[in-house]
C-alpha positions as CSV (number, residue, x, y, z in Angstrom):
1,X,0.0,0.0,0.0
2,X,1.0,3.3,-0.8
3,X,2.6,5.7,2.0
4,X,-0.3,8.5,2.9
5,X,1.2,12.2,1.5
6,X,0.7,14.9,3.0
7,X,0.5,17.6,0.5
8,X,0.3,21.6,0.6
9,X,-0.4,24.0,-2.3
10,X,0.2,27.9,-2.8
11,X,-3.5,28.3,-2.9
12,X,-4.0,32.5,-2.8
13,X,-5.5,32.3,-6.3
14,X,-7.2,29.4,-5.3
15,X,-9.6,31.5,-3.1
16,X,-9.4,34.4,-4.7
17,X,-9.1,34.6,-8.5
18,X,-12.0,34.0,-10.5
19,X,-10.6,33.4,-13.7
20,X,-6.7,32.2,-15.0
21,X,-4.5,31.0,-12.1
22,X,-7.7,31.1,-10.1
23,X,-9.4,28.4,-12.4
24,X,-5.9,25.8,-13.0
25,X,-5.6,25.7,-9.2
26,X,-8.9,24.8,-8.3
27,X,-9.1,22.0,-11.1
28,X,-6.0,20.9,-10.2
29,X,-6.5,20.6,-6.6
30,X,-10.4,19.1,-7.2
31,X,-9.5,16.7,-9.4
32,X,-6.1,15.1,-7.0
33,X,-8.8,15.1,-4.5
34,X,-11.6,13.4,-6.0
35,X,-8.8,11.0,-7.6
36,X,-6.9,10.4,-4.3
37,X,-8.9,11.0,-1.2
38,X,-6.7,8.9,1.1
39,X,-4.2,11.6,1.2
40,X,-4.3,15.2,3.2
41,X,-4.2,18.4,1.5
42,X,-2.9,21.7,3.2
43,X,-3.8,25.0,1.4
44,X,-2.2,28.2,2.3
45,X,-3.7,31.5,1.6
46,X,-3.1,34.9,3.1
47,X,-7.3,35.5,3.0
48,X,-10.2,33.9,1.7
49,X,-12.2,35.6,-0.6
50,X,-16.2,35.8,-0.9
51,X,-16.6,33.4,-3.8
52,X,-18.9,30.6,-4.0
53,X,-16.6,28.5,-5.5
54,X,-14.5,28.7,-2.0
55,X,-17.1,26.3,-0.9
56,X,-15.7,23.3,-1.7
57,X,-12.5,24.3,-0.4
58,X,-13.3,25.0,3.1
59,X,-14.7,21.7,3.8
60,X,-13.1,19.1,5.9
61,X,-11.5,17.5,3.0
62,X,-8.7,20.1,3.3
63,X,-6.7,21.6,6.7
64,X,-6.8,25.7,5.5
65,X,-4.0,27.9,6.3
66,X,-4.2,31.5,6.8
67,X,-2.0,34.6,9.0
68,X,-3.5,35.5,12.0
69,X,-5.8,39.1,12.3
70,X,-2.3,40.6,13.6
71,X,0.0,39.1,10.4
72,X,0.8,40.9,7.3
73,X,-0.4,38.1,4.4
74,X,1.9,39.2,2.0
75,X,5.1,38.8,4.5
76,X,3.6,35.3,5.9
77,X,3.2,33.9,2.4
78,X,6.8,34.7,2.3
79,X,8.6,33.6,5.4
80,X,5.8,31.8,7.8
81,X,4.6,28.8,5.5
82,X,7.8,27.0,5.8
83,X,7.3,26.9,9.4
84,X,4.4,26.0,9.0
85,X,5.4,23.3,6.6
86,X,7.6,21.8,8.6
87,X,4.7,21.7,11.5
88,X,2.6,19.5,10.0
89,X,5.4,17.8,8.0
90,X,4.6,18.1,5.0
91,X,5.9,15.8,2.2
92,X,5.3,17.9,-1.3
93,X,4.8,21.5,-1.2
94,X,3.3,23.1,-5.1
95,X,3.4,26.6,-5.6
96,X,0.6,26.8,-8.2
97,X,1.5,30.2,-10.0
98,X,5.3,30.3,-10.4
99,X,6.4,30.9,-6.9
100,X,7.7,29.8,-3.7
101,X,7.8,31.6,-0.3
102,X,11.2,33.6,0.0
103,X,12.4,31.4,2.9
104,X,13.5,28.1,1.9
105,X,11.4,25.0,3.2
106,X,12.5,22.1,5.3
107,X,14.9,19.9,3.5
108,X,12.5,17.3,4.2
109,X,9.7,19.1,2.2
110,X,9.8,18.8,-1.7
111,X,9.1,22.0,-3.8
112,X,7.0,21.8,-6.8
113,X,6.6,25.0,-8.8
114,X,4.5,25.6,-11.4
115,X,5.2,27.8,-14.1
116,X,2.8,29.3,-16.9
117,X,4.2,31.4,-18.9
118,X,7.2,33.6,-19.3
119,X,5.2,36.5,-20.8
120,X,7.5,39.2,-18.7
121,X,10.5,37.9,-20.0
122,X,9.6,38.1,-23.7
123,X,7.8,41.0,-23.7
124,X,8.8,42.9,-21.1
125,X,7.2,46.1,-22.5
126,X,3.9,45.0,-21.4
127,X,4.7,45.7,-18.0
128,X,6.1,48.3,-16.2
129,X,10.3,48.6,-15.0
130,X,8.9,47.9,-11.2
131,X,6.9,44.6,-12.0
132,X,9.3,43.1,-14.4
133,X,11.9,44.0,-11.8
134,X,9.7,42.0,-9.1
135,X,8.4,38.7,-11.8
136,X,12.1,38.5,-12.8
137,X,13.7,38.4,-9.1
138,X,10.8,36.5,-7.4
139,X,10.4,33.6,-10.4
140,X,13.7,33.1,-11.3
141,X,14.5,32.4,-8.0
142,X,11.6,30.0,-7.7
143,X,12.7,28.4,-10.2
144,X,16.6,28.1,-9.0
145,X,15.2,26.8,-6.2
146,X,12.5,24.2,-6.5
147,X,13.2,20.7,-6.9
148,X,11.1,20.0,-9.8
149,X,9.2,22.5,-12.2
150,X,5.4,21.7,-14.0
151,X,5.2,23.6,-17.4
152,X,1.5,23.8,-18.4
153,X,2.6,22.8,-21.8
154,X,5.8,21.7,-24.1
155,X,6.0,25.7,-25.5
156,X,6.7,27.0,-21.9
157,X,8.5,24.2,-21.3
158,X,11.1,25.3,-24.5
159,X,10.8,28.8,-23.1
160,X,11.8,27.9,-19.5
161,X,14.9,25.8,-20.9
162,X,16.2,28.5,-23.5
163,X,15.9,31.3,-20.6
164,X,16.9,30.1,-17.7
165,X,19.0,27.7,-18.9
166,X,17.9,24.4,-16.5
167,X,18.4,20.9,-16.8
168,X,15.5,19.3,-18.9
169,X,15.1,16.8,-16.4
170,X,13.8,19.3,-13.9
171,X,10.9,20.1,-16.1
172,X,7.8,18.4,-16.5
173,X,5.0,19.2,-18.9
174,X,1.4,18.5,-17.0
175,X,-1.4,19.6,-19.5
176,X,-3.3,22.2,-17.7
177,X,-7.3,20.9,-17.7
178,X,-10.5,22.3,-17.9
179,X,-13.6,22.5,-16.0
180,X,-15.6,19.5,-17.2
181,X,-18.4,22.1,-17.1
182,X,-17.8,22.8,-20.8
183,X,-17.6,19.6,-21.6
184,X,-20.3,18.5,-24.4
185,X,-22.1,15.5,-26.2
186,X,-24.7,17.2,-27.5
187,X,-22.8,19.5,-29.7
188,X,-25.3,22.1,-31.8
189,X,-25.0,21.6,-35.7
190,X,-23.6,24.4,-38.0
191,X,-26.1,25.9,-39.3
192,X,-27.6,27.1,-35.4
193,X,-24.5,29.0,-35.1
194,X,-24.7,33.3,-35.7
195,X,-22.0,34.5,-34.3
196,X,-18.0,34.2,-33.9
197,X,-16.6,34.7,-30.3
198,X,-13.5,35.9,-28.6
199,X,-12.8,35.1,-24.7
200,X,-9.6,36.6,-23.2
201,X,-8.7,40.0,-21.6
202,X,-8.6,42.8,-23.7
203,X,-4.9,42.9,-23.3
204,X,-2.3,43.6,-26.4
205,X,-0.9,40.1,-27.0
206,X,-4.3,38.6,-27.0
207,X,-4.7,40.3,-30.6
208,X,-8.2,41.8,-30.6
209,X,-7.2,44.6,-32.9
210,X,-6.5,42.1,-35.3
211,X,-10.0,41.2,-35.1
212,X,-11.1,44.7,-35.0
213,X,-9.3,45.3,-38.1
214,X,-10.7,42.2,-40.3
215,X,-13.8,43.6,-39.4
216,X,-13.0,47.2,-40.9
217,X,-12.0,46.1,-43.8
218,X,-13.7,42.9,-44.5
219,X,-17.2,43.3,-42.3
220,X,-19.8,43.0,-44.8
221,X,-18.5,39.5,-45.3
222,X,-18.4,37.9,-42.2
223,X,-21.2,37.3,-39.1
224,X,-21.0,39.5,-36.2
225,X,-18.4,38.3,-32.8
226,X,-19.0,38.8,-29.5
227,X,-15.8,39.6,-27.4
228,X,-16.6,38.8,-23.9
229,X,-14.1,39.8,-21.5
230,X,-12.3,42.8,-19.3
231,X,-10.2,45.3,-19.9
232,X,-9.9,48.8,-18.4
233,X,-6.2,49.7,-20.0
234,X,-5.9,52.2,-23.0
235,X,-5.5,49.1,-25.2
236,X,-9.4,48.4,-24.2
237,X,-10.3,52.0,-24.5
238,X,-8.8,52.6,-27.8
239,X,-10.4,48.7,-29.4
240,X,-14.0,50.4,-28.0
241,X,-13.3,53.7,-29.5
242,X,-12.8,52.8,-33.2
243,X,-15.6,50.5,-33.1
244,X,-17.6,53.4,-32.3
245,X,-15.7,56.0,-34.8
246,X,-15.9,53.4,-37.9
247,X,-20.1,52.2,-37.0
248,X,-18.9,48.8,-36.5
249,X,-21.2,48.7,-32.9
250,X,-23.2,46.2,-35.0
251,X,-20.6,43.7,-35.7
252,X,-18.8,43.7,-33.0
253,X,-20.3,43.6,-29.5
254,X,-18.7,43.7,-26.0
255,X,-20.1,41.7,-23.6
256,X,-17.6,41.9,-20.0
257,X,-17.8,39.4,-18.0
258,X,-19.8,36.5,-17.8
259,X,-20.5,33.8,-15.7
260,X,-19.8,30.0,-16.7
261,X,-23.5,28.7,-17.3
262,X,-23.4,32.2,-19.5
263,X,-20.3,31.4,-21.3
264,X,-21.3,27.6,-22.4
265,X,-24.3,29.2,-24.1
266,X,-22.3,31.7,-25.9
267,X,-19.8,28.5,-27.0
268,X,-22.2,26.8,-28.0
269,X,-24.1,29.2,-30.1
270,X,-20.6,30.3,-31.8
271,X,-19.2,29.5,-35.2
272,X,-15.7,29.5,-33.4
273,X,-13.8,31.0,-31.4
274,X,-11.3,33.6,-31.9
275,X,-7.6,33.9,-30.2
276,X,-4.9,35.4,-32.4
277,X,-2.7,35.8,-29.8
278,X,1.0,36.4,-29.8
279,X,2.1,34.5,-26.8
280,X,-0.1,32.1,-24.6
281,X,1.3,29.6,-21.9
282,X,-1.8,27.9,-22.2
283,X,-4.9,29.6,-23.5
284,X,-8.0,27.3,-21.3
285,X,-10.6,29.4,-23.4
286,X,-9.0,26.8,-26.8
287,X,-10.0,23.6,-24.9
288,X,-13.0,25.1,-23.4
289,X,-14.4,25.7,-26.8
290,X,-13.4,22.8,-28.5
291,X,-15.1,21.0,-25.4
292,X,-18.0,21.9,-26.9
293,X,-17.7,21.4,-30.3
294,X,-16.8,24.8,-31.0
295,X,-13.8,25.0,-33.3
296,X,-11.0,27.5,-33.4
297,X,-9.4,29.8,-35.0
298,X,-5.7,30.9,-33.6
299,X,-1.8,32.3,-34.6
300,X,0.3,29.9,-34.8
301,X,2.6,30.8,-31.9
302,X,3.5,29.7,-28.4
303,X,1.3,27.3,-27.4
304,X,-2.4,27.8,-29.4
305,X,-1.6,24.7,-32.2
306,X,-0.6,22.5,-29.1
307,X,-3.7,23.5,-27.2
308,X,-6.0,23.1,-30.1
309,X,-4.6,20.3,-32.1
310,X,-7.1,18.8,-34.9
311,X,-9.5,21.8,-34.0
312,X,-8.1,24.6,-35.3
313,X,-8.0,26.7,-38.5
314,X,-4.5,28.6,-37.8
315,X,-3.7,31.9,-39.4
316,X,-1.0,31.5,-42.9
317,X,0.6,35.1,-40.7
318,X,0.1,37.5,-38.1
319,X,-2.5,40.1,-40.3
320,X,-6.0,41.3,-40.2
321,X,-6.2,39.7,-43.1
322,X,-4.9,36.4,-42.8
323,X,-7.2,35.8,-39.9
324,X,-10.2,37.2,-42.3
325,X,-9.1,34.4,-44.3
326,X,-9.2,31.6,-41.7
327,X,-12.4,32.9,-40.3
328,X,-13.6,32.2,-44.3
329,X,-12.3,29.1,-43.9
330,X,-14.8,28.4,-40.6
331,X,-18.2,29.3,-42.7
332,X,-17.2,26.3,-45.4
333,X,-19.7,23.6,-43.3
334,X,-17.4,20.3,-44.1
335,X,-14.4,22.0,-42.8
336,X,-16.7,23.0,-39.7
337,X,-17.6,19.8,-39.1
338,X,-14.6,18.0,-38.9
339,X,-12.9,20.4,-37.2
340,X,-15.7,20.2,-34.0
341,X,-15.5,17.0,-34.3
342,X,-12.0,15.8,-34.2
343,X,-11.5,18.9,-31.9
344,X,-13.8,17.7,-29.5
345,X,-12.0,14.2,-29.3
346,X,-9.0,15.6,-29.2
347,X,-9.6,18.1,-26.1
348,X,-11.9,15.2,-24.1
349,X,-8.8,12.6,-24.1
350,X,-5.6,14.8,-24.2
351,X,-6.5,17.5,-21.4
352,X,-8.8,15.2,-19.1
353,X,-8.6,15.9,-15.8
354,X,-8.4,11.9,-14.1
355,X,-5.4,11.6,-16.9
356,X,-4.0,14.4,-15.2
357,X,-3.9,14.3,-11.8
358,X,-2.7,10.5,-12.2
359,X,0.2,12.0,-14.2
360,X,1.0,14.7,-11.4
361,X,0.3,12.3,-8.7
362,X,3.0,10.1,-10.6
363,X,5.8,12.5,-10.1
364,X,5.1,13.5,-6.5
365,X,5.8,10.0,-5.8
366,X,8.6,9.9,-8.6
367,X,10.0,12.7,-6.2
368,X,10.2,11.0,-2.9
369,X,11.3,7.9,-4.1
């Protein structure tokens, strides 16, 4: 019989982020509990937000860790978990968002870390001197220190080898899954679809001006989108403004934010969905689509053609017009079809959630052996 771990996780986005980091930590944590019950599960957070999806998470299927009403939370995720670690004797501790607490844990302890992206490093310009001062000092360090490293997928992976130079060994692509939520078998036929969709902040890098501009010049051609997502940046302010200035308020809509019974139904309901980004570690909204039988349409960089497989139409080059052309491509039914379908299979077997959390649950053990 196997030895019973005890098991802590970095869970601050766990309880507090509703989307992103928020949304791979509470997967991953659900689904290595509902797949291995016999062990105990630690989570550390410097507070507990008002969410309802902290529910599950205070229950007695997990021992909760937070600073006491006199602790700063910031300063405690730093220096105090590793006493606490060593406490409760911990056997694995996983930092869930690229980072470990500033004072090294018990030897005894084994640090997991897992990274995401490197978007600071490769375009720094997106953020400003102070927090690519702080990513840069606080990750690499994680990362230096940590005994093994989970890259949400084989392009961060490359990434986290070319840039900080570490042994391959001490990186391990885990798929990042989905919320089974999405999930679909009853997928709605082509010709009930109006609409094409985007999901994603309305950041630069996510490439909604690309959209915006296929729809300038090329509008009368193609079916409205809805973009359904936040963003209060001058990036976001400008995309709104020259919808307005060139009458496009027809074509394109923005929705905000929506909730997940709300975002199915626009999945579902779409022709595909849109993400020409220029850099993803990931990019959950791919899989979450494909889930349900919603192709995709992507750049081909970072990870998007790893994340979508057989369920993409991917841009010929990063232009307005080349993604006009691949959203063409999407209103040709046959191509539709077997897209969905193949992307549907594809998603449902490679980013499953049991498949994962056996493969993680693998290498904790691989780690104390």
């Amino acid at each position: 019989m196997c030895k019973k771990l005890k098991i802590g996780f970095d869970a601050k986005r766990l309880f507090n982020n509703n989307t992103g980091l928020g949304n791979y930590s509470r997967t991953l944590v659900r689904n290595l509990v509902e797949n291995y019950p016999e062990h105990e599960y630690h989570l550390f957070t410097p507070k507990i937000g008002k969410h309802s999806f902290n529910d599950y998470f205070l229950s007695d299927r997990f021992v909760v860790h937070t600073p006491s009403a006199f602790q700063n939370g910031n300063l405690w995720r730093s220096i105090k978990i590793p006493d606490i670690v060593k406490k409760f004797k911990l056997d694995i501790y996983h930092g869930l968002s690229h980072e470990l607490p500033l004072i090294k844990l018990p030897s005894n302890c084994h640090s997991v870390c897992t990274f995401h992206d490197l978007i600071f490093e490769l375009f720094p310009e997106q953020f400003s001197i102070i927090d690519n001062l702080f990513f840069r000092l606080k990750y690499r360090r994680s990362a230096r220190n940590a005994d093994l490293i989970i890259a949400i997928s084989e392009s961060t992976k490359a990434d986290m080898l070319e840039l900080y130079h570490l042994n391959s060994d001490k990186v391990k692509v885990v798929y990042q899954s989905y919320n089974q939520y999405f999930n679909t078998s009853d997928v709605r036929p082509f010709e009930d679809r109006k609409y094409f969709l985007f999901v994603g902040s309305l950041i630069q890098r996510k490439g909604v001006h690309l959209i915006i501009d296929a729809y300038l010049h090329h509008g009368d051609s193609l079916p409205a989108i809805k973009i359904i997502g936040g963003g209060k940046g001058t990036y976001a302010k400008d995309l709104k403004e020259k919808v307005e200035k060139n009458n496009l308020s027809h074509k394109i809509q923005f929705i905000g934010s929506v909730s997940n019974e709300q975002l199915k139904n626009y999945y579902q309901n779409a022709i595909a969905t849109l993400l020409p980004a220029i850099y993803e570690g990931f990019g959950i909204p791919i899989v979450e689509s494909l889930a349900t039988g919603t192709p995709v349409v992507i750049s081909s960089y970072s990870s998007l053609p790893e994340a979508a497989g057989p369920g993409a139409e991917i841009m010929r080059d990063y232009t307005s017009n080349a993604l006009y052309d691949a959203m063409m491509q999407m209103l040709n039914p046959g191509n539709w079809q077997d897209k969905s379908s193949r992307g549907h299979s594809y998603v449902t077997t490679q980013f499953d959630g049991n498949h994962l959390s056996n493969q993680l649950m693998h290498i904790y053990r691989d780690l104390l052996k």
